[in-house]
C-alpha positions as CSV (number, residue, x, y, z in Angstrom):
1,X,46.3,-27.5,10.3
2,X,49.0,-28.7,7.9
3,X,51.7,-26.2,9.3
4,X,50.9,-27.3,13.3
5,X,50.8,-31.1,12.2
6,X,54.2,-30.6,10.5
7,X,55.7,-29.3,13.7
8,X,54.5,-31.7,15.9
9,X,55.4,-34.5,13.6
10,X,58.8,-35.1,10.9
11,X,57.7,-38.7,9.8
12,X,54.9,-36.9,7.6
13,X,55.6,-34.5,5.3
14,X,53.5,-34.8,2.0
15,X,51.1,-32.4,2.5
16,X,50.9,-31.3,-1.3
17,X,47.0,-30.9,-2.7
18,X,45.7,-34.4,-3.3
19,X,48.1,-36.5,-0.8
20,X,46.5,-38.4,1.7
21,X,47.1,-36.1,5.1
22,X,46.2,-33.4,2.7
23,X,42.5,-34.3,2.2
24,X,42.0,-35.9,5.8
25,X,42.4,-32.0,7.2
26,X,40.7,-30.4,4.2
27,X,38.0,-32.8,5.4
28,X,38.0,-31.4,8.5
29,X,38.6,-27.7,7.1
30,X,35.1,-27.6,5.2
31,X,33.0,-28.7,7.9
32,X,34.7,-26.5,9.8
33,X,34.3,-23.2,7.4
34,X,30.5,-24.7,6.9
35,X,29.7,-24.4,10.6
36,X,31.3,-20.5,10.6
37,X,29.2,-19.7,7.3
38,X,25.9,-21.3,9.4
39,X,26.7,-19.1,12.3
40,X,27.4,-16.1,10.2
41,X,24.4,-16.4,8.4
42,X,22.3,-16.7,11.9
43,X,23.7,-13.7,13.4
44,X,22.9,-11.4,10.4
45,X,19.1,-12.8,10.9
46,X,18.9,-12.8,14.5
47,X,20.7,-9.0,14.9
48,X,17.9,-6.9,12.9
49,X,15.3,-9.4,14.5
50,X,16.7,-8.9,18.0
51,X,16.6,-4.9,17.4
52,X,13.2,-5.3,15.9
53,X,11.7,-7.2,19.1
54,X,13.0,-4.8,21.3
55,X,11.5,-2.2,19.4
56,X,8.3,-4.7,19.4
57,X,8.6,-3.7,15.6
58,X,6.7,-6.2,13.6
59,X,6.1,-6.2,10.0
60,X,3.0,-4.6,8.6
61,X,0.6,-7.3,7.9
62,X,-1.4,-7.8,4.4
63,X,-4.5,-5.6,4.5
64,X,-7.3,-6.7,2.5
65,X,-8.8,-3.8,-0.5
66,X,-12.0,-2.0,0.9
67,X,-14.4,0.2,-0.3
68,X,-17.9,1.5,-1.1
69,X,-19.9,-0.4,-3.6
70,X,-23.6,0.7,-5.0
71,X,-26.2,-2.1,-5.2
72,X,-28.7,-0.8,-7.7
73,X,-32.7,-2.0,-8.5
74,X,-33.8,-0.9,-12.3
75,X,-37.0,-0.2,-10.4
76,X,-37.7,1.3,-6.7
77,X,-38.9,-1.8,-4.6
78,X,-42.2,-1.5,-2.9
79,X,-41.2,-2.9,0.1
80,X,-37.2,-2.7,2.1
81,X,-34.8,-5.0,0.6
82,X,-32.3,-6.4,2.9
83,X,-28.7,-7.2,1.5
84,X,-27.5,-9.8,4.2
85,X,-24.0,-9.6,5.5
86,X,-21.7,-11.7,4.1
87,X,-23.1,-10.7,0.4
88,X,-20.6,-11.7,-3.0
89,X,-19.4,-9.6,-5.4
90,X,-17.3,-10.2,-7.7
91,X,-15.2,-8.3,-10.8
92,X,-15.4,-9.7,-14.2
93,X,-12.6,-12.7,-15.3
94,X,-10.5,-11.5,-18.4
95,X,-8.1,-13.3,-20.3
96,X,-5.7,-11.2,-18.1
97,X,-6.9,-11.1,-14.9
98,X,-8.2,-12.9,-12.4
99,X,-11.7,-12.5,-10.7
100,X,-11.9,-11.1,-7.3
101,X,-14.8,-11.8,-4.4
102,X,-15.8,-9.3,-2.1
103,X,-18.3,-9.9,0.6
104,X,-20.4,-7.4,2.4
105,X,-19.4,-6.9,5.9
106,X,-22.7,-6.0,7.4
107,X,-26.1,-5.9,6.3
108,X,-27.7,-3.4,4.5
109,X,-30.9,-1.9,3.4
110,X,-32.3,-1.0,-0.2
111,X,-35.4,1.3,1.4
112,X,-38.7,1.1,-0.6
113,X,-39.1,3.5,-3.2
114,X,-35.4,3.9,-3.4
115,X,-33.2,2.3,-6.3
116,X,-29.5,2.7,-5.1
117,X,-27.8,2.1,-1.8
118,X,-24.0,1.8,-1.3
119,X,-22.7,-0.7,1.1
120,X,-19.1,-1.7,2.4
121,X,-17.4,-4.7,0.9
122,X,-14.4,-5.9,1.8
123,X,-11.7,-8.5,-0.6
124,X,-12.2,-12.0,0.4
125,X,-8.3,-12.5,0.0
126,X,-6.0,-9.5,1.7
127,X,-3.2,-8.1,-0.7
128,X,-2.9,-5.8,-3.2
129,X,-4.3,-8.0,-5.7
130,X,-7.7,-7.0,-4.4
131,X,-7.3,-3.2,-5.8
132,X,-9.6,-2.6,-8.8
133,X,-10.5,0.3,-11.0
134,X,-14.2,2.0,-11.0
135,X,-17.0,-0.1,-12.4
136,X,-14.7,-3.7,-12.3
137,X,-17.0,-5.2,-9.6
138,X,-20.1,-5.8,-11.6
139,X,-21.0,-9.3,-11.3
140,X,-23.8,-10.0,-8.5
141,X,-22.7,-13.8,-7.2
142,X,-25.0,-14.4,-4.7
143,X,-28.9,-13.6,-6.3
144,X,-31.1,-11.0,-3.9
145,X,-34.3,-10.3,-5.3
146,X,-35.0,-7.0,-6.3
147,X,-31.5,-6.4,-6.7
148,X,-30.7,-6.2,-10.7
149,X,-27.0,-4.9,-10.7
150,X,-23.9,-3.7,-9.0
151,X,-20.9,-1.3,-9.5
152,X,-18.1,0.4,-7.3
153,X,-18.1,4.1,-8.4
154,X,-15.0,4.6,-6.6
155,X,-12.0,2.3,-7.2
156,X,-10.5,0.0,-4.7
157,X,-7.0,1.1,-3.8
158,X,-6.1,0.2,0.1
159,X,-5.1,-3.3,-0.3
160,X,-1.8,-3.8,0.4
161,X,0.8,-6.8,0.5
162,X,2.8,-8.1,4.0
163,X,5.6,-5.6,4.9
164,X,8.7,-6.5,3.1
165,X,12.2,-6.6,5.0
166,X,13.7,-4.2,3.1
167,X,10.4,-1.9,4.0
168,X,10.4,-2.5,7.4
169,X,14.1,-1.4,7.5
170,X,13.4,1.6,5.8
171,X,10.3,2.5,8.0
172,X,12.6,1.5,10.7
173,X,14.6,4.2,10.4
174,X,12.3,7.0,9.8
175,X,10.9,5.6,13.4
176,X,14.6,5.9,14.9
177,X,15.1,9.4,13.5
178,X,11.9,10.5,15.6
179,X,12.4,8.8,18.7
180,X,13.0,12.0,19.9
181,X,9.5,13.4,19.2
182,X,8.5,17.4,19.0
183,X,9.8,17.7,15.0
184,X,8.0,17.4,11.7
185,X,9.0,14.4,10.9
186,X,7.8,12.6,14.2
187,X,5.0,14.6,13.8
188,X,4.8,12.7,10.3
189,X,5.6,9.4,11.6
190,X,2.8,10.1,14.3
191,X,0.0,10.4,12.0
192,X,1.0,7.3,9.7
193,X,0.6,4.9,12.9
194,X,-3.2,5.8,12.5
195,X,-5.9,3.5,11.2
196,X,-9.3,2.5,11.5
197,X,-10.9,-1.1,12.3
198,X,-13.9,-2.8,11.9
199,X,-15.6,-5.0,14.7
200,X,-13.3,-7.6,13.7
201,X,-10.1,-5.6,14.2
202,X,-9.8,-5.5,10.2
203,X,-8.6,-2.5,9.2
204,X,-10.9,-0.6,7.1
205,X,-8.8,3.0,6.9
206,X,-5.3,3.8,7.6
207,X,-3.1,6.7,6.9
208,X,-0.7,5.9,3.8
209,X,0.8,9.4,3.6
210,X,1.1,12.3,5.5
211,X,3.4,16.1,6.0
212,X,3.9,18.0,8.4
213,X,3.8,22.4,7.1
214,X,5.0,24.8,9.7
215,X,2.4,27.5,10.1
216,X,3.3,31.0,8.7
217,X,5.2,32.9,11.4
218,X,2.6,35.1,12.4
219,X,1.2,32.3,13.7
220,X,2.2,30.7,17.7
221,X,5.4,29.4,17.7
222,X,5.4,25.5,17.3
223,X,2.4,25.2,15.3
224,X,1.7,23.6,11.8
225,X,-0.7,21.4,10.1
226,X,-0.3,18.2,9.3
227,X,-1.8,16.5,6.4
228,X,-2.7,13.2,5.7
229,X,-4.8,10.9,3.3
230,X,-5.4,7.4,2.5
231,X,-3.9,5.7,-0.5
232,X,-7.1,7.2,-2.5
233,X,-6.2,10.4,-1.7
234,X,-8.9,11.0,0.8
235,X,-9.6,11.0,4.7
236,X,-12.6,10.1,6.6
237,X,-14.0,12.4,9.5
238,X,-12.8,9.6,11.5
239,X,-9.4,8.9,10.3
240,X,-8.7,12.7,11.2
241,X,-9.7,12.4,14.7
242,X,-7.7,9.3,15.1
243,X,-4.5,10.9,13.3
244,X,-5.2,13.7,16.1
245,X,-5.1,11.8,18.8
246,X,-2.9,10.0,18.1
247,X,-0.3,13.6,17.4
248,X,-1.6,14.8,20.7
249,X,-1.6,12.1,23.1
250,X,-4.3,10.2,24.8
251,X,-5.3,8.2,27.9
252,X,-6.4,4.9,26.3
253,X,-9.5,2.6,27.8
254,X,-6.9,1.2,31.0
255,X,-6.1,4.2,32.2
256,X,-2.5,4.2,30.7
257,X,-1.2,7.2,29.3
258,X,-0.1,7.5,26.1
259,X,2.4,10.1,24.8
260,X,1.8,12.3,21.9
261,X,4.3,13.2,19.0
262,X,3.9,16.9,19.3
263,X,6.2,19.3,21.6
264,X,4.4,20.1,24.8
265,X,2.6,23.6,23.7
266,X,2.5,23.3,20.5
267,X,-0.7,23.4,18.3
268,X,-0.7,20.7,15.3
269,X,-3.9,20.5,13.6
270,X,-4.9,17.5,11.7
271,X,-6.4,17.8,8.1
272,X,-7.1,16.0,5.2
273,X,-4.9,16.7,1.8
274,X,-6.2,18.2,-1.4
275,X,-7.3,15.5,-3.7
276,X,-6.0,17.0,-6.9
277,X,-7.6,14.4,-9.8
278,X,-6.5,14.9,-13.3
279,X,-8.6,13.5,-16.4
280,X,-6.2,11.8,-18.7
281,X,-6.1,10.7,-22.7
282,X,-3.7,8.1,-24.0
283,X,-3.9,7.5,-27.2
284,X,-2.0,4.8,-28.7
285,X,-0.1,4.5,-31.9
286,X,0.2,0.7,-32.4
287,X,3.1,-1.5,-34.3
288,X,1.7,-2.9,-37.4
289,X,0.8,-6.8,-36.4
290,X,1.5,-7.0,-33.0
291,X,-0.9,-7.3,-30.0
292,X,-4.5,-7.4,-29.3
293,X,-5.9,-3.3,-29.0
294,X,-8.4,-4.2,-26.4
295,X,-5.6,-6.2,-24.3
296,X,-3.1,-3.1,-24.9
297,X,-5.5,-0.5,-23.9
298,X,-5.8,-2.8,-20.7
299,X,-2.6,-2.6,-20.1
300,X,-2.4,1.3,-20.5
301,X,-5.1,1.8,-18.1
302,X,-3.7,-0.2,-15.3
303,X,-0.2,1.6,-15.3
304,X,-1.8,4.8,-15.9
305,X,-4.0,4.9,-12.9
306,X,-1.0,3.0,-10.8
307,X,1.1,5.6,-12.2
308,X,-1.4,8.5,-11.3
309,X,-1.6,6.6,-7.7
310,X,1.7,6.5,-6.6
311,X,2.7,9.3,-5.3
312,X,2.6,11.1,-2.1
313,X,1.5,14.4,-0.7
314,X,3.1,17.4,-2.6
315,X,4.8,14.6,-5.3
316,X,4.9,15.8,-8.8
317,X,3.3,14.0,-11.8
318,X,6.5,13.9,-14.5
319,X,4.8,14.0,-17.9
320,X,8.3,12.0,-19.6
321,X,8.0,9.0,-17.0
322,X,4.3,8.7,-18.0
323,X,5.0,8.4,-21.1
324,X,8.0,5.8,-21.0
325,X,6.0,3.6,-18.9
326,X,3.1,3.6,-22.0
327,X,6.5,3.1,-24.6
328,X,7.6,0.0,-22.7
329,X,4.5,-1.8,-23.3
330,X,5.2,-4.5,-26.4
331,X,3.4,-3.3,-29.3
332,X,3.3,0.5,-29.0
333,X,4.5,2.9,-31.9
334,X,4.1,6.1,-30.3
335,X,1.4,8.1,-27.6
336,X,0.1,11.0,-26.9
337,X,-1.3,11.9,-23.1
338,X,-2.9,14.8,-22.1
339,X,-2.1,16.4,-19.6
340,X,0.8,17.6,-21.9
341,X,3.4,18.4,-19.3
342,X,4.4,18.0,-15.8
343,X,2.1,18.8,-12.8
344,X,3.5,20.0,-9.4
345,X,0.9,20.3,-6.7
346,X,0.6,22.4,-3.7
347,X,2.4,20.9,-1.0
348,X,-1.0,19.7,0.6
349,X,-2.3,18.2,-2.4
350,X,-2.1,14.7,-3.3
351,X,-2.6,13.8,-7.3
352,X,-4.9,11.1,-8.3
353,X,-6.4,9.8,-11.1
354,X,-9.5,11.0,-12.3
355,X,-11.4,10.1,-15.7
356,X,-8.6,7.9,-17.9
357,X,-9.5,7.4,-21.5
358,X,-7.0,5.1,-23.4
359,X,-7.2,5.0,-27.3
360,X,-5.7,2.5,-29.8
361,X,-4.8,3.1,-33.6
């Protein structure tokens, strides 16, 4: 601005920081540069979103942590005893964690002369906050006779957060690299798009990891299995007839037709992945006069079994990253873990925890 105004015009010709004419057009200069920033900052938001609505590629929403929990009588009722949808459960409050609800999504029957019946609760709040470890939930809010306790004997891992951005670009990707169907990896893809709902369109089951292994080549060219499992590690009957399907294509209830991820002739079965669980011993060596053993061995537990839950079909457990996530903790001295050393699965196995015992000294 200052060298066209000085071309146009010889009367003026301060234009040195701080004159008059100077700050007029540097006036003018920021709103200016703030208006380009605006629109610069727009168009790197509205790009990815504009890809990601033609691609009708929303973000994957929060899923709420559901599971099997056992409702238990000290003595066998003489009569049925009906648990009535919408049931509370809750775990226990700590002076580290928070309590979480869980309500009963349908009603349920403790038969006479029976003392134990398990029965599907699902978080009251969706989010990864609502994953617990076996035998958390053990508080009975809402009081049915004949009922004397409760417990989940299997821990509560499917809960999951909203998609993140940098997530969605990532899975975004993967799903660009498969557009063109017939390989392992779309075969892969395929199978992770599968889940399972309730009556209410909550999702009760979904596919959190899955591979695709060619068959041996004795076998028809083109064929393979795929494996997949939940974020426990496991897969329902119905989870694997979905993930099928889904590989194979379908004609869904209108009548439309819906393409498979599998080359036309080939044969991809569908099965679930070897839960591989591991009992594990930590045992602590604590700094003289710092922290609370109970609230340490807590801690332990929580990144061992998030630890031990982590990876993914045919992942390795690393023995040295264990054991650095148990040294970061404030207060600890030294551990020992069995297993001693690393662990490296079969490429259709998935590990998981299994028994954790944590010790402090």
């Amino acid at each position: 601005m200052t060298g066209w105004f000085s071309g146009v015009c010889g009367k003026i010709t301060d234009f040195l920081v701080g004159s008059v004419f100077r700050s007029k057009f540097e006036a003018v200069a920021v709103e200016m540069e703030a208006q380009d920033f605006a629109f610069y900052s727009a168009l790197k938001k509205a790009i990815p979103t504009a890809i990601y609505n033609a691609f009708d590629f929303t973000l994957q929403p929060a899923n709420a942590a559901a599971n099997y929990i056992i409702f238990t009588a000290n003595t066998a009722p003489t009569l049925d005893v009906v648990i009535p949808a919408g049931t509370i459960v809750t775990t226990a409050t700590s002076t580290t964690t928070q309590s979480n609800s869980y309500a009963t999504a349908e009603a349920a029957v403790l038969l006479a002369g029976h003392t134990t019946v398990s029965v599907f609760v699902e978080c009251a709040v969706a989010g990864s906050s609502g994953n617990t470890d076996v035998n958390t939930i053990n508080t009975l809010q809402t009081v049915i006779p004949g009922i004397d306790r409760v417990n989940n004997a299997v821990s509560f891992t499917n809960g999951t957060n909203i998609e993140t951005e940098s997530a969605r670009r990532g899975r975004f990707l993967v799903f660009i690299s498969t557009l063109a169907r017939g390989t392992n990896a779309a075969v892969q893809y395929g199978a992770l798009t599968a889940q399972l709902v309730d009556g209410s369109g909550n999702i009760t089951e979904s596919v959190a990891f899955a591979v695709c292994i060619d068959a041996p080549s004795d076998q028809p060219a083109g064929s393979g299995t795929c494996y997949i499992c939940n974020s426990a590690g496991t897969a329902s009957t119905g989870l694997i007839a979905r993930a099928q399907k889904i590989i194979n294509g379908y004609t869904d209830a209108s009548g439309n037709k819906i393409a498979g991820w599998k080359a036309a002739g080939a044969i991809i079965t569908v099965a679930a992945a070897t839960l591989s669980t591991h009992a594990t011993t930590v045992a602590i060596t604590m700094s003289a006069g710092v922290g609370s053993p109970t609230a340490l061995a807590t801690q332990a537990q929580t990144i061992t079994s998030a630890y031990l839950s982590s990876g993914g079909i045919g992942d390795p457990y690393t023995f040295n990253e264990h054991v650095q996530r148990i040294m970061d903790l404030p207060g600890v001295a030294d551990v020992a873990i069995t297993p001693t050393g690393n662990i490296t699965p079969a490429a259709s196995a998935i590990i998981r925890p299994g028994v954790i015992t944590v010790t402090t000294a």
